[in-house]
N, CA, C and O of each residue as an XYZ file, in Angstrom:
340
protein
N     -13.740    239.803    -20.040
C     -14.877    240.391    -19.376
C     -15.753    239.248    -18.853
O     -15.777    238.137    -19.383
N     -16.494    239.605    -17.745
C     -16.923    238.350    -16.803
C     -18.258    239.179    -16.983
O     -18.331    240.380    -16.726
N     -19.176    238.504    -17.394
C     -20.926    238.718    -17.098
C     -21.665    237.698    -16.571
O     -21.851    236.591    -17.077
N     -22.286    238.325    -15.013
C     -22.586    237.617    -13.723
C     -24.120    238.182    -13.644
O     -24.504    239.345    -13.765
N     -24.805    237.102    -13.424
C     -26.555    237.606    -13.579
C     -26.744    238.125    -11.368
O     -26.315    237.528    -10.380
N     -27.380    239.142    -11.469
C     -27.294    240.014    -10.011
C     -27.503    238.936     -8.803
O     -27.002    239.176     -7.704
N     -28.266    237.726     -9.032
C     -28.663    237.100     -8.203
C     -27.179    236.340     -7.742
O     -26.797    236.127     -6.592
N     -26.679    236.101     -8.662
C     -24.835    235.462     -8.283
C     -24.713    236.444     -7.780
O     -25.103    236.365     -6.616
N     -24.310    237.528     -8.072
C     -23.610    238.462     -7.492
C     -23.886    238.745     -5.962
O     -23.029    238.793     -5.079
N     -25.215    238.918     -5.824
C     -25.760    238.336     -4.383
C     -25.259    237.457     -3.770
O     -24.953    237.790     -2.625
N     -24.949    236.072     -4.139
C     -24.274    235.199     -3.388
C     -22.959    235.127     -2.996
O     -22.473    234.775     -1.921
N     -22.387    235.558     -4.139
C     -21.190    235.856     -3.948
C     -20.460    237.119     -4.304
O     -19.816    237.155     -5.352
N     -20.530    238.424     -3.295
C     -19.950    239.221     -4.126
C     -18.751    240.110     -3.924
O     -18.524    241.221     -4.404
N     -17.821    239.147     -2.859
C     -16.645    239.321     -2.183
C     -15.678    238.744     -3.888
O     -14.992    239.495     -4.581
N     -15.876    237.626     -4.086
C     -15.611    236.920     -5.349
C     -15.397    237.696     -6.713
O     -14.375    237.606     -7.393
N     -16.570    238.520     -7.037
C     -16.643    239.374     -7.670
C     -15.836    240.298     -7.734
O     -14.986    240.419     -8.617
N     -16.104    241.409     -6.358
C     -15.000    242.209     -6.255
C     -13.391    241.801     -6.293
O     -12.503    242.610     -6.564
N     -13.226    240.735     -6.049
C     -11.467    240.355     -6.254
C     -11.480    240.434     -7.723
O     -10.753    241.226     -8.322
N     -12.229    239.691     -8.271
C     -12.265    239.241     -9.956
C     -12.212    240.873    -10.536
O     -11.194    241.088    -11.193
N     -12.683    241.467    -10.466
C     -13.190    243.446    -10.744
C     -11.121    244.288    -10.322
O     -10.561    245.190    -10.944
N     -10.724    243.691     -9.413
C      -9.473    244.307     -9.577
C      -8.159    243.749    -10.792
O      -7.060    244.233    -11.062
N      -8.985    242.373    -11.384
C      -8.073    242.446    -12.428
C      -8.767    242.015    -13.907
O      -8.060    241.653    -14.847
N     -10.038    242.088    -13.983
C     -10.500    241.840    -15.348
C     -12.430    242.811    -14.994
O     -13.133    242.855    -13.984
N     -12.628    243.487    -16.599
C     -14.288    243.649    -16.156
C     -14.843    242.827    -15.867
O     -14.766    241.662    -16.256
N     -15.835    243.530    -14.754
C     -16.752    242.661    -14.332
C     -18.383    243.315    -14.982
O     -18.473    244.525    -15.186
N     -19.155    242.719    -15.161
C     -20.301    243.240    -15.686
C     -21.681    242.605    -14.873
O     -21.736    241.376    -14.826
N     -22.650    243.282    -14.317
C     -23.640    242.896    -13.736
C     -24.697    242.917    -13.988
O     -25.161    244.015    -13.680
N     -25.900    241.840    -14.698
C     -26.809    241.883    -15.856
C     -27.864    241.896    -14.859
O     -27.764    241.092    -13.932
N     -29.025    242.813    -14.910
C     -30.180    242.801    -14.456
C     -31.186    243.541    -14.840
O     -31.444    244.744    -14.799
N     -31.928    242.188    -15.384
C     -33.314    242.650    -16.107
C     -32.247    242.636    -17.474
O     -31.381    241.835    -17.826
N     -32.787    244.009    -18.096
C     -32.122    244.252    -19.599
C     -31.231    245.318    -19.142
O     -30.850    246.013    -20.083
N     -30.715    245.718    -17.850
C     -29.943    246.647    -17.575
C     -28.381    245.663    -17.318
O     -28.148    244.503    -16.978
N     -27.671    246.680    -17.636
C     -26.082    246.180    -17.330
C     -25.164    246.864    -16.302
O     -25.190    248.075    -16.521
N     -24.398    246.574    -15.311
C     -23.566    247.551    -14.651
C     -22.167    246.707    -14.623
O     -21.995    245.527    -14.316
N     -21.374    247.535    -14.976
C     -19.470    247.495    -14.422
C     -19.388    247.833    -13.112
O     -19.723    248.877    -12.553
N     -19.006    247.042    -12.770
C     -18.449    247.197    -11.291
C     -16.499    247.357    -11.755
O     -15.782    246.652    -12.464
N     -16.260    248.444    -11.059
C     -15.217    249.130    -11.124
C     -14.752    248.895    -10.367
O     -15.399    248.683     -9.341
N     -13.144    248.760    -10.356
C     -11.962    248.961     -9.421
C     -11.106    250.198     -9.259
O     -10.503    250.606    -10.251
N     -10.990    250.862     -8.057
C      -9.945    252.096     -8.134
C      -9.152    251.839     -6.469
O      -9.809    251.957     -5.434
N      -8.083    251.580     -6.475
C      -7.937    251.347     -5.215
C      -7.396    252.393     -4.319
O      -6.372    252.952     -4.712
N      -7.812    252.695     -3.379
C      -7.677    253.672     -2.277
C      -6.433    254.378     -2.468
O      -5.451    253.663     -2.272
N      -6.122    255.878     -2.878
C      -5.086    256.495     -2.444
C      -4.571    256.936     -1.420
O      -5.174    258.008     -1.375
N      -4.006    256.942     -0.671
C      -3.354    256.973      1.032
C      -2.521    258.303      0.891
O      -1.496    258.407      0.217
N      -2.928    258.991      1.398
C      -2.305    260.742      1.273
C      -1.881    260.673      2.946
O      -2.770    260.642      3.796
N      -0.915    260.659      3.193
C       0.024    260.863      4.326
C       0.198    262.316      4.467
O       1.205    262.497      5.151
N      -0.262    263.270      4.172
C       0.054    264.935      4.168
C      -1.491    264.988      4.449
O      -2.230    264.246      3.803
N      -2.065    265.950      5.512
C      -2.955    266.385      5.641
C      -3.422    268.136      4.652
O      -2.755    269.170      4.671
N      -4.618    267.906      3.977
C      -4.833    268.877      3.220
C      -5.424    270.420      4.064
O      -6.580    270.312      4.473
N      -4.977    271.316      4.245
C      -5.735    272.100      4.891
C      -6.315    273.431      4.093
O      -5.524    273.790      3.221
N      -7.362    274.149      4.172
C      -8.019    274.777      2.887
C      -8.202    276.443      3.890
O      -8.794    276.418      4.969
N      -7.666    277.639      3.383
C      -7.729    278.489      3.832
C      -9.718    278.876      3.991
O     -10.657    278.533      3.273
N      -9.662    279.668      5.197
C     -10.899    280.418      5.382
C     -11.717    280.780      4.352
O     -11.145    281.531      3.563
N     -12.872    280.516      4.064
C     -13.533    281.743      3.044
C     -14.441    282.214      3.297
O     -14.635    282.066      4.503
N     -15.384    282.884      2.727
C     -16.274    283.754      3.059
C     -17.752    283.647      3.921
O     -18.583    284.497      4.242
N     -17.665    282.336      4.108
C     -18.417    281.295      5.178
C     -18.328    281.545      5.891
O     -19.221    282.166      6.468
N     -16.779    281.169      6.618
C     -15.900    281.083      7.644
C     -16.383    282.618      8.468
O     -17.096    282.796      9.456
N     -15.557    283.707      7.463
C     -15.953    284.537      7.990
C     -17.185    285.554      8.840
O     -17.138    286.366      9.763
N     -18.344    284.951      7.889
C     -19.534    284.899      8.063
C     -20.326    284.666      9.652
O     -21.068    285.335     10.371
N     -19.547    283.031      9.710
C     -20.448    282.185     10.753
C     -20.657    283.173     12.110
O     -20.299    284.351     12.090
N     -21.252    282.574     13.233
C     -21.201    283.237     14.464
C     -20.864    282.044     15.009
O     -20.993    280.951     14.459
N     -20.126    282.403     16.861
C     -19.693    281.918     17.690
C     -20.681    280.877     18.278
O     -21.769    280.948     17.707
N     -20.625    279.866     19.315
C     -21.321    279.060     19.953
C     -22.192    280.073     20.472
O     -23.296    280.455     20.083
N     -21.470    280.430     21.429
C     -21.818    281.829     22.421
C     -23.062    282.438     21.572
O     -24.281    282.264     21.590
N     -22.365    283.056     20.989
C     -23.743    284.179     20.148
C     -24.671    283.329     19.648
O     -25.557    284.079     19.238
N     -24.973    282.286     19.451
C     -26.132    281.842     18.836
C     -26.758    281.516     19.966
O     -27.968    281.713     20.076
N     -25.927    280.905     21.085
C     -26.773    280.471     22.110
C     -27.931    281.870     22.795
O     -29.123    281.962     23.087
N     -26.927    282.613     22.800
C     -27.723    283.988     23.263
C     -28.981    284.492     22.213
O     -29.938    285.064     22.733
N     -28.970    284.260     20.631
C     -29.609    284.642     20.116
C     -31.181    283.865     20.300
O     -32.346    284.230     20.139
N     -30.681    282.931     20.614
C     -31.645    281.352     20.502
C     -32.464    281.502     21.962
O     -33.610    281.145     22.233
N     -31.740    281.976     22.564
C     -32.726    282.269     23.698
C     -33.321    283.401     23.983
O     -34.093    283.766     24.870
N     -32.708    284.010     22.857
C     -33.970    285.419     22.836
C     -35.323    285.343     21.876
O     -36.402    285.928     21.979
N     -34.749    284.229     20.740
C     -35.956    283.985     19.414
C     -36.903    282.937     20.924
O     -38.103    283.162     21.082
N     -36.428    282.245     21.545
C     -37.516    281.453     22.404
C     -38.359    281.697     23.113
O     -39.430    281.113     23.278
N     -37.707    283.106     23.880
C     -38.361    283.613     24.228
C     -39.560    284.594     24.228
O     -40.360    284.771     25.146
N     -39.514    285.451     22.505
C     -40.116    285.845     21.755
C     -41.128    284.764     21.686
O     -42.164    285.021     22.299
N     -41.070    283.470     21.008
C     -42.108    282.534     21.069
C     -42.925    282.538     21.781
O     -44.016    283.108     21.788
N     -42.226    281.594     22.744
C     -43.159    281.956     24.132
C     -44.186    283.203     24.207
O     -45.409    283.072     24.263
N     -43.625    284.197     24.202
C     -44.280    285.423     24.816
C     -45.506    285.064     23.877
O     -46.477    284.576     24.456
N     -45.596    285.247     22.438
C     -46.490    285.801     21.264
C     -47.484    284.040     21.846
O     -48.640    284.208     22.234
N     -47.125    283.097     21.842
C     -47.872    281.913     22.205
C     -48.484    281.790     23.767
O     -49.531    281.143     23.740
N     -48.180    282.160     24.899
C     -48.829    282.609     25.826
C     -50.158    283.277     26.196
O     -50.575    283.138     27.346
N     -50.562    283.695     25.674
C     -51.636    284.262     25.939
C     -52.789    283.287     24.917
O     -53.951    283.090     25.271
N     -52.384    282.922     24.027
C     -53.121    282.257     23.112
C     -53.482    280.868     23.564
O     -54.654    280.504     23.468
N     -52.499    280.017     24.081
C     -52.863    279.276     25.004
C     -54.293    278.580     26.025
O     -54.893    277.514     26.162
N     -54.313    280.250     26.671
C     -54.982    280.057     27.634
C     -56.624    280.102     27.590
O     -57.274    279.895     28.614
């Protein structure tokens, strides 16, 4: 186990991370301590795809919101118009 005070680690902490893929590394600051961990990237060549759920079903179209959105704006408008002036 390697214990490196944060300000090293600052300087160097490309160094560190190599050292962290084959022995602990430990990072002392103040009276606090941290492990810096190694897990190296799993590479999934199969794309995951996740059926519809009740979201999905839920949502509305581009379309329809656009239409809705310009009816809530226009509502605005109207009720703020007169107040305005």
């Amino acid at each position: 186990m390697t214990v490196v005070s944060s300000k090293e680690f600052a300087t160097k902490p490309a160094k560190y991370y190599n050292l962290a893929a084959n022995e602990q590394v430990v990072i002392k600051r103040g009276k606090n301590m941290y492990h810096l961990t190694y897990k190296p990237v799993e590479e999934t060549k199969e794309r995951v795809y996740h059926e519809p759920d009740d979201d999905f079903y839920r949502s509305v179209s581009v379309d329809e919101f656009r239409k809705k959105l310009v009816v809530m704006l226009e509502n605005v408008d109207k009720k703020y118009q007169n107040t305005c002036k």
